[in-house]
C-alpha positions as CSV (number, residue, x, y, z in Angstrom):
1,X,0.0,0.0,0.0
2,X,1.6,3.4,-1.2
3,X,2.2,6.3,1.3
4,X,-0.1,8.7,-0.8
5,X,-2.8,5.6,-0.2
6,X,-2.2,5.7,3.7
7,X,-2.5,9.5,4.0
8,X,-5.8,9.5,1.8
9,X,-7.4,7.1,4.2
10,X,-5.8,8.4,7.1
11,X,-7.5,12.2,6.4
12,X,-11.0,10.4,5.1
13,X,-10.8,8.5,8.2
14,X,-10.2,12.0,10.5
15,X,-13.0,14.3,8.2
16,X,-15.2,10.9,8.9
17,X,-15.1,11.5,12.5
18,X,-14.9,15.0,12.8
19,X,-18.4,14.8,10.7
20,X,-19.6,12.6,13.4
21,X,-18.6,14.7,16.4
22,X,-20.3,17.8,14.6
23,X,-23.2,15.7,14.0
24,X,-23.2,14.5,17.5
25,X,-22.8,18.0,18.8
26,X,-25.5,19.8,16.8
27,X,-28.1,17.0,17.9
28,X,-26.8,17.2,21.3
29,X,-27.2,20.9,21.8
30,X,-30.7,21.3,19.5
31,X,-32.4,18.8,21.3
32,X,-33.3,20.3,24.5
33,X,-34.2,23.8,22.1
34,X,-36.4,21.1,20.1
35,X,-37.9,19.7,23.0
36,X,-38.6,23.1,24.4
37,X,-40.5,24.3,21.2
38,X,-42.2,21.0,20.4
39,X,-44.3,21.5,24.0
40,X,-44.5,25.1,23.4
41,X,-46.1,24.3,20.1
42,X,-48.6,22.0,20.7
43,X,-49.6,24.1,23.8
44,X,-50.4,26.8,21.3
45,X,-52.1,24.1,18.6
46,X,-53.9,22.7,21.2
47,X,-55.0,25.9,22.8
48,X,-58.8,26.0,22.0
49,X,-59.0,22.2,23.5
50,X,-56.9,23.0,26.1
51,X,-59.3,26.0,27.1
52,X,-62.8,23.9,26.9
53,X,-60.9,20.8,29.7
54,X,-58.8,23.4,32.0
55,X,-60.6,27.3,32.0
56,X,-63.9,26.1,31.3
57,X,-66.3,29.7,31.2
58,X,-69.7,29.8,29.6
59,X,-67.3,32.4,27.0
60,X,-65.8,30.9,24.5
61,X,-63.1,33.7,23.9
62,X,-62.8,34.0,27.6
63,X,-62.1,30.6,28.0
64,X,-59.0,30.6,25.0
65,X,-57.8,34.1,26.3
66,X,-57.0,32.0,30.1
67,X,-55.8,29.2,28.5
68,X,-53.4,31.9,26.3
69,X,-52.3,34.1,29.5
70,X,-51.4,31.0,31.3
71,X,-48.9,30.3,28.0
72,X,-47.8,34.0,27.9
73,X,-48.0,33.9,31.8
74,X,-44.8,31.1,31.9
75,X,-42.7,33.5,30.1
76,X,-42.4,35.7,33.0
77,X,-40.0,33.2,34.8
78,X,-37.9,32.8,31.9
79,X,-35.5,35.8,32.4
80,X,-35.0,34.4,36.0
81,X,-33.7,31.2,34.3
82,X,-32.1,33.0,32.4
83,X,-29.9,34.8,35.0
84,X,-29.8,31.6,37.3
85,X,-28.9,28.7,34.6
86,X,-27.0,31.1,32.8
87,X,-25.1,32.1,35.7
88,X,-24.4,28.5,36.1
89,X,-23.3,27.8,32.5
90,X,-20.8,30.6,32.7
91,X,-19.2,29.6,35.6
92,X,-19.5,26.0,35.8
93,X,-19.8,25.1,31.9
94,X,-22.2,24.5,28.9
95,X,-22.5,21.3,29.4
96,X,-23.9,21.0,33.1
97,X,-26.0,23.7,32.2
98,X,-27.6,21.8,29.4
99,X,-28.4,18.6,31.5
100,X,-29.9,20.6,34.2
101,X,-32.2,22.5,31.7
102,X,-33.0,18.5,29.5
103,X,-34.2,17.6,33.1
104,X,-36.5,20.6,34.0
105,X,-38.6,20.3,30.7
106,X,-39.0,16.3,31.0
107,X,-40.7,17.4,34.4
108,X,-43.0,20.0,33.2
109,X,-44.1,17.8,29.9
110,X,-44.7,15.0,32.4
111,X,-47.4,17.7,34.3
112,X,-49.0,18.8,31.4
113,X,-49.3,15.2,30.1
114,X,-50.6,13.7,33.2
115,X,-52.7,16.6,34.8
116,X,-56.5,15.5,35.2
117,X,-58.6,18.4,34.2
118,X,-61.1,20.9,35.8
119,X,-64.1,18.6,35.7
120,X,-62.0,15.7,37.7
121,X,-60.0,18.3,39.9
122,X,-61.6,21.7,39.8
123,X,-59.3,24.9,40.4
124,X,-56.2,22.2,40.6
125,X,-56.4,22.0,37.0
126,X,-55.2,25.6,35.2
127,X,-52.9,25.5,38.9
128,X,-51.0,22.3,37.4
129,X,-51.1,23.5,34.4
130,X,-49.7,26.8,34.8
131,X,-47.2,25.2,37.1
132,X,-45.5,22.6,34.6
133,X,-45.5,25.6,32.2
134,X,-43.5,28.2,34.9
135,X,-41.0,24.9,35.2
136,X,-40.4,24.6,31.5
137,X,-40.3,28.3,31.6
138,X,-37.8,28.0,34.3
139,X,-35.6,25.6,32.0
140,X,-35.9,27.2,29.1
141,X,-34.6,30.7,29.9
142,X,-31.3,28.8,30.3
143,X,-31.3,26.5,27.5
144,X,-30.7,28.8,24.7
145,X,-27.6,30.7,26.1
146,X,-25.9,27.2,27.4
147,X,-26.6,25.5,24.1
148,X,-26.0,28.3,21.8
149,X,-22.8,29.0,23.6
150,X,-22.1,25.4,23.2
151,X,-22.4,25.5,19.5
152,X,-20.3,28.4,18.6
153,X,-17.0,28.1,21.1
154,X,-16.6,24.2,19.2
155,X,-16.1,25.8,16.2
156,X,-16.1,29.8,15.7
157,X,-14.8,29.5,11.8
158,X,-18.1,28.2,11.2
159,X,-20.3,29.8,13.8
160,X,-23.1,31.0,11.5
161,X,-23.3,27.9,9.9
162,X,-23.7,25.5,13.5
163,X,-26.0,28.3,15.7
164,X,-28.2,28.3,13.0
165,X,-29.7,24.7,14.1
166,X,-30.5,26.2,16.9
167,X,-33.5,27.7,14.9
168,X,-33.9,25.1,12.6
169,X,-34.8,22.8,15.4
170,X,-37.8,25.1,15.7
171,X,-38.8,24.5,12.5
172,X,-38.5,20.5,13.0
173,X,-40.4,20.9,16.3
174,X,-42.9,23.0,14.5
175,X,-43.3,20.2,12.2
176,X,-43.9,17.9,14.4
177,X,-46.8,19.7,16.2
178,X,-48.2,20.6,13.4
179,X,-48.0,16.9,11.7
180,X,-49.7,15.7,15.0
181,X,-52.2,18.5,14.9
182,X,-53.2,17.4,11.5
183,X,-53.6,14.0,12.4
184,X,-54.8,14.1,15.7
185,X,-57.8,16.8,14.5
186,X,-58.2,14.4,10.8
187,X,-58.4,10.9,12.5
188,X,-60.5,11.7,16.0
189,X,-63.6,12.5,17.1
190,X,-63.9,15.6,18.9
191,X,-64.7,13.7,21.7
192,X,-61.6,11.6,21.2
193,X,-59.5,14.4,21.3
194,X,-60.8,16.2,24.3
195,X,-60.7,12.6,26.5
196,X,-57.3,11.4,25.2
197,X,-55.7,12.6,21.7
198,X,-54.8,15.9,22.8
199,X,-52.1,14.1,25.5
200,X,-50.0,12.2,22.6
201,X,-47.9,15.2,21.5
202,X,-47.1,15.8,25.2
203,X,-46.5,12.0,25.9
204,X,-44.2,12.0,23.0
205,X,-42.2,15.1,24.0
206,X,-41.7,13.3,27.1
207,X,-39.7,10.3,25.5
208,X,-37.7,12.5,23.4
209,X,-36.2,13.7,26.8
210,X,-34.1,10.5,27.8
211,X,-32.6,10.7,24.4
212,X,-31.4,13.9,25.3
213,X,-30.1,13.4,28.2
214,X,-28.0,10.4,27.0
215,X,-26.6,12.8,24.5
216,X,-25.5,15.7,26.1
217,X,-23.5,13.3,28.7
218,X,-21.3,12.2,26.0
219,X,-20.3,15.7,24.7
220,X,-17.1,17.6,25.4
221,X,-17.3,21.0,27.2
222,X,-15.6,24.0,24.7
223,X,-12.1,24.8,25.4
224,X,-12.5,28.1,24.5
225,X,-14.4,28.3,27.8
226,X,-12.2,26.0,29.6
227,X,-9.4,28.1,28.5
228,X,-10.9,31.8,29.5
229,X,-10.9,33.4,33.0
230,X,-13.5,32.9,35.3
231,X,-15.9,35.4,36.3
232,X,-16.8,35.1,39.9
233,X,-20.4,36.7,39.3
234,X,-21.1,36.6,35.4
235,X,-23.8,39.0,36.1
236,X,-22.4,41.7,37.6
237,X,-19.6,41.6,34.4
238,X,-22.5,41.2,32.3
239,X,-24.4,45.0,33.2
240,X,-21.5,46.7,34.1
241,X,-19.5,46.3,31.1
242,X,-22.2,44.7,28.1
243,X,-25.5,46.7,28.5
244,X,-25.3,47.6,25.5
245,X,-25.3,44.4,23.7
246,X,-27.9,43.0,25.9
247,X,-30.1,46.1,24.6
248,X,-29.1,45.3,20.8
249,X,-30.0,41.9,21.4
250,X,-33.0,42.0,22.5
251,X,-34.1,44.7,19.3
252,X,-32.4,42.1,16.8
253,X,-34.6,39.2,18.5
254,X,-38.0,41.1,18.5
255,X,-39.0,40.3,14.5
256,X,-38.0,37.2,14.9
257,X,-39.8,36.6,18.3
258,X,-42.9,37.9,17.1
259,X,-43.1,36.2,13.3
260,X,-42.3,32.9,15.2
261,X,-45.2,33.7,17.4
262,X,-47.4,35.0,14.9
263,X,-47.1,31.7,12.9
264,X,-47.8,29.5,15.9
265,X,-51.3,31.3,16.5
266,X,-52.1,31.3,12.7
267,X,-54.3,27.5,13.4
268,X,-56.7,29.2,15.7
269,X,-56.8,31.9,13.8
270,X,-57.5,30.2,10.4
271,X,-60.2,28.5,12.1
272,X,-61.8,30.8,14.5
273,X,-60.9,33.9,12.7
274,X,-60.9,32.9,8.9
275,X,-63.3,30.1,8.8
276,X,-61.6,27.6,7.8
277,X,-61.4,24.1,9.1
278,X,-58.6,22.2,11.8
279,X,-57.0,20.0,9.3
280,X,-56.5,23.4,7.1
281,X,-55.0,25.7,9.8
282,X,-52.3,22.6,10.2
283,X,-52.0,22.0,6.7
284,X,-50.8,25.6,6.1
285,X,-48.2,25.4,9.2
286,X,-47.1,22.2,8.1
287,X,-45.2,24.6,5.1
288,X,-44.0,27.1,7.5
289,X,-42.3,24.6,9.7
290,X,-40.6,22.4,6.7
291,X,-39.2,25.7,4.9
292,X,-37.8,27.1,8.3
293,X,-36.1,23.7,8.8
294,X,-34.6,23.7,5.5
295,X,-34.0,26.7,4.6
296,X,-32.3,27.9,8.2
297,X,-28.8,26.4,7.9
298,X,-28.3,27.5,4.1
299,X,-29.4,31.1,5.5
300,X,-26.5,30.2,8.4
301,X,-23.5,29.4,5.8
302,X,-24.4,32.6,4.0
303,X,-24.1,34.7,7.0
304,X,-20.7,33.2,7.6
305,X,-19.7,34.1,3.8
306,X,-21.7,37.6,3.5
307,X,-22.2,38.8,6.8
308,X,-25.4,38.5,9.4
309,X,-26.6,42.3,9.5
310,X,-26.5,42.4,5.8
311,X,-29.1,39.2,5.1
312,X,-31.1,40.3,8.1
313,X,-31.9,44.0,7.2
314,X,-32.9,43.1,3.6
315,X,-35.1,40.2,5.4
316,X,-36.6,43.2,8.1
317,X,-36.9,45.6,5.1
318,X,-39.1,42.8,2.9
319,X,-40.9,42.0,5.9
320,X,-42.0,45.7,6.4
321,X,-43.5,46.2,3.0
322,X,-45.0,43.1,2.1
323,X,-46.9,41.7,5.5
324,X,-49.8,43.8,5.2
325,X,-50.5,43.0,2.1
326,X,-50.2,39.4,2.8
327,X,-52.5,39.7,5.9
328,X,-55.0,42.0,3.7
329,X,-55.5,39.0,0.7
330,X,-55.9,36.3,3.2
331,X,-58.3,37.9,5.2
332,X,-60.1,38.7,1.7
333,X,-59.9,35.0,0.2
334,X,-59.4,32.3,3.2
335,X,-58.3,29.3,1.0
336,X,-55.5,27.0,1.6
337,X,-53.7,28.0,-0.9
338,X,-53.6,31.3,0.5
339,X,-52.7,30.6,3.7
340,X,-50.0,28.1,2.6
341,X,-48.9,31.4,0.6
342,X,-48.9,33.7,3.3
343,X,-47.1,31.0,5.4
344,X,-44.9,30.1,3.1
345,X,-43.4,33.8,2.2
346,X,-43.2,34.4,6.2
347,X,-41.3,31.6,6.9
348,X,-38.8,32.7,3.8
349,X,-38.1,36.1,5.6
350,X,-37.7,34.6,8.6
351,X,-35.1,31.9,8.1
352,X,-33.3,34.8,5.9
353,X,-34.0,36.8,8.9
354,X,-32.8,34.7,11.9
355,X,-30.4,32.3,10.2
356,X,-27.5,33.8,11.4
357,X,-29.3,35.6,14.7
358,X,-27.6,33.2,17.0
359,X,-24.1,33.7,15.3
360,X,-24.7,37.7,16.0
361,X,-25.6,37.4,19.7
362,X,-22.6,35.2,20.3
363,X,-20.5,38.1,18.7
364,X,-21.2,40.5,21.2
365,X,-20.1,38.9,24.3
366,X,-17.3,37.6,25.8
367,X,-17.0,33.8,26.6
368,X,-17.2,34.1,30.4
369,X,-20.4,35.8,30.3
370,X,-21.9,34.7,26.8
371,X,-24.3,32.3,27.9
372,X,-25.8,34.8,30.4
373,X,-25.8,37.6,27.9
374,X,-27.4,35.3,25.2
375,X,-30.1,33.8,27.4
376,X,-31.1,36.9,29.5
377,X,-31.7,38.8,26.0
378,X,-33.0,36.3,24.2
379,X,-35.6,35.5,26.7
380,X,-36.6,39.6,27.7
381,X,-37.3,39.6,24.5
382,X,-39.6,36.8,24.3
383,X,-41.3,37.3,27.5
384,X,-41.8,41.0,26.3
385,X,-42.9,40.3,21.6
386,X,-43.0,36.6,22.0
387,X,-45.4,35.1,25.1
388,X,-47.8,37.7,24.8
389,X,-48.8,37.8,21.0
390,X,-51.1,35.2,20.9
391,X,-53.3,36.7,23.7
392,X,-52.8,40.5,22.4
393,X,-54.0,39.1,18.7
394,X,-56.8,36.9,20.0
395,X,-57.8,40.3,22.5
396,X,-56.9,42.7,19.7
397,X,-58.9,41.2,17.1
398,X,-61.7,40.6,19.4
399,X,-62.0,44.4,20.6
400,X,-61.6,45.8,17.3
401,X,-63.1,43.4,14.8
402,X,-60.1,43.6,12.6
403,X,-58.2,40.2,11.3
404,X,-55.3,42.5,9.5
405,X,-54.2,42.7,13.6
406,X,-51.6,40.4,13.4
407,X,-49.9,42.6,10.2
408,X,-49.9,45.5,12.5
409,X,-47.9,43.8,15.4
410,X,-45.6,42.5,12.8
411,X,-45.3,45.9,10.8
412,X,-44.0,47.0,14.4
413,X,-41.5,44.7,15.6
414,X,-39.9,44.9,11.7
415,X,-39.6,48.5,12.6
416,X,-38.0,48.0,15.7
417,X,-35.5,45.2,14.8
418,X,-34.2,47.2,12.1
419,X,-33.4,50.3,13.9
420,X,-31.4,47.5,16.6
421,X,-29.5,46.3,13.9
422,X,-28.8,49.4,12.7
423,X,-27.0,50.1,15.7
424,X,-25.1,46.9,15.9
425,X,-23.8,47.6,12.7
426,X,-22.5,51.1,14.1
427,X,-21.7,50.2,17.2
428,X,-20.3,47.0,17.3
429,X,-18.6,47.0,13.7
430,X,-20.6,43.5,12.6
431,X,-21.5,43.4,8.8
């Protein structure tokens, strides 16, 4: 065997594992984000069925605006797991971090899933509920920072490229929620669902956990954090020195908070808004979710090639001048072709838009307090554009009779994101 020979198989051999180990550490840090999104999801799909077994009211509307604030009501927690897991991930590492927060949501799907409902438990019902959603709350204000921190200290040559499966996981738990909305709403009674069918998607969540968890014990921690000096209270670093890119984070993260939000109401409001029929409202999302998971990682290579600020302006500038319009046909012809349409254009802007989002908020902190930095912005912002949309839509549309509501919000937060980015490209020099 020639030396030429040896040294061929020798570096196929070494890209053949190096493959793996990426592989190994995109699922490992993606999977607690997926998790995470997945129950968040098929809250919010399940949200009308959720209302009628859990805030029962003799209103309707009433009865889907409780089960909404207890969603939106969870988020206020997230900035204190934020600071706390955070904390933790900066000064004991990533990866501890990341097991903690697998652990937490496992415990709040495991409520959700198993909760008896008003009629068998009265007022203990919404309690649990809103309980298991303040724990996975609790969890995931940490999980994003840790994970995302994770992702870019293993290989900062390709940052854009590996954060960006941070979002695309959304768009795979997405589909999944969607896919077992679909079925779930096609295949059972209503009956069915209400006794039993709405538990599955929480039941499966659930077993996703242990995967998880078996995972992230078999990753490395970074040595770029391993290698930096240790902050004895991240925080304190964290406001006296980086206020600023806490602030320009959390501007940068509000389109993308509230388009993600947006889409994840759109079933209930195909169908109590627009008319149109369960298996439709799914259909439609069942688009979004596939072209954000596609589409998000291609948008993350070209970030690291072109430059994050450049991609996501042009994708804050598009969505400014085409979302009312969008909102304004649909409302005008409810088909499913029009609301695969609408979906379909949103979920292009926003994978152009927050492909390489992760990338930028890793760029404007220092390692030792990264993960805190990421996580408390990330999660102020959405508490603040994220948690609340569904309810202000739902209470929006309901006081003023107009469905073009949600193409306000959005017209908005472009405005506001695009100003923020504005200033990170002045400020902190990032193209």
């Amino acid at each position: 065997m020639s030396d030429t020979y040896k040294m061929e198989s020798t570096t196929a051999s070494t890209k053949k594992l190096a493959d793996k180990k990426l592989l190994k550490l995109i699922v490992a840090s993606s999977i607690g984000n997926a998790l995470e999104w997945f129950d968040l999801i098929v809250y919010a799909f399940f949200a009308r069925t959720i209302s009628k077994l859990f805030f029962p009211t003799d209103n309707e509307t009433l009865s889907l605006m409780l089960a909404l604030f207890t969603f939106a009501m969870s988020y206020l927690i997230r900035p204190i797991g934020a600071i706390v897991i955070g904390s933790y991930a900066d000064k004991i590492g990533r990866k501890a971090a990341m097991l903690l927060t697998i652990w937490l949501m496992m415990a709040g799907t495991f409520l959700i899933a198993a909760m008896p409902t008003y009629e068998t438990i009265g007022l203990l019902a919404p309690l649990g509920i809103l309980l298991a959603r303040l724990l996975q709350g609790f969890s995931a204000g940490g999980e994003f920072g840790s994970a995302t921190a994770m992702l870019v200290e293993h290989h900062p040559e390709r940052k854009g490229f590996i954060s960006s499966f941070m979002f695309a996981s959304q768009g795979l738990s997405g589909l999944l929620g969607a896919g077992f909305g679909l079925l779930l709403t096609t295949t059972l009674t209503t009956d069915q669902l209400e006794s039993w069918g709405w538990r599955i998607p929480f039941i499966f969540g659930l077993l996703i956990g242990p995967v998880g968890l078996y995972i992230r014990r078999h990753i490395e921690e970074t040595g770029e954090f391993t290698a930096s000096k240790e902050e004895k209270v991240p925080l304190v670093e964290l406001f006296a020195n980086n206020k600023l890119g806490i602030l320009f984070n959390i501007g940068a993260m509000i389109l993308s908070t509230s388009v993600t939000y947006s889409i994840i109401f759109m079933p209930t409001y195909a169908t109590k808004y627009l008319g149109l029929s369960n298996s439709i409202g799914y259909g439609g999302t069942l688009i979004s979710y596939t072209v954000l998971m596609l589409l998000t990682p291609f948008v993350g290579i070209l970030s690291d090639r072109i430059g994050r600020t450049r991609l996501m302006i042009a994708a804050g500038v598009l969505f400014f001048i085409t979302v009312w319009p969008a909102f304004f046909i649909l409302s005008h012809h409810p088909t499913l072709i029009m609301l695969a349409s609408v979906l379909f254009w949103l979920s292009v802007l926003k994978s152009m838009y927050f492909g390489g989002l992760p990338a930028l908020m890793s760029e404007m902190f220092p390692t030792r307090v990264r993960a805190t930095g990421m996580a408390l912005s990330y999660n102020i912002s959405t508490t603040l554009f994220g948690s609340f949309t569904p309810f202000l839509l739902v209470w929006t549309i309901s006081a003023t009779g107009d469905q073009l509501a949600p193409s306000y919000y959005l017209l908005l937060t472009s405005l506001i994101s695009l100003l923020a980015l504005f200033g990170i490209r002045r400020h902190f020099k990032i193209n």
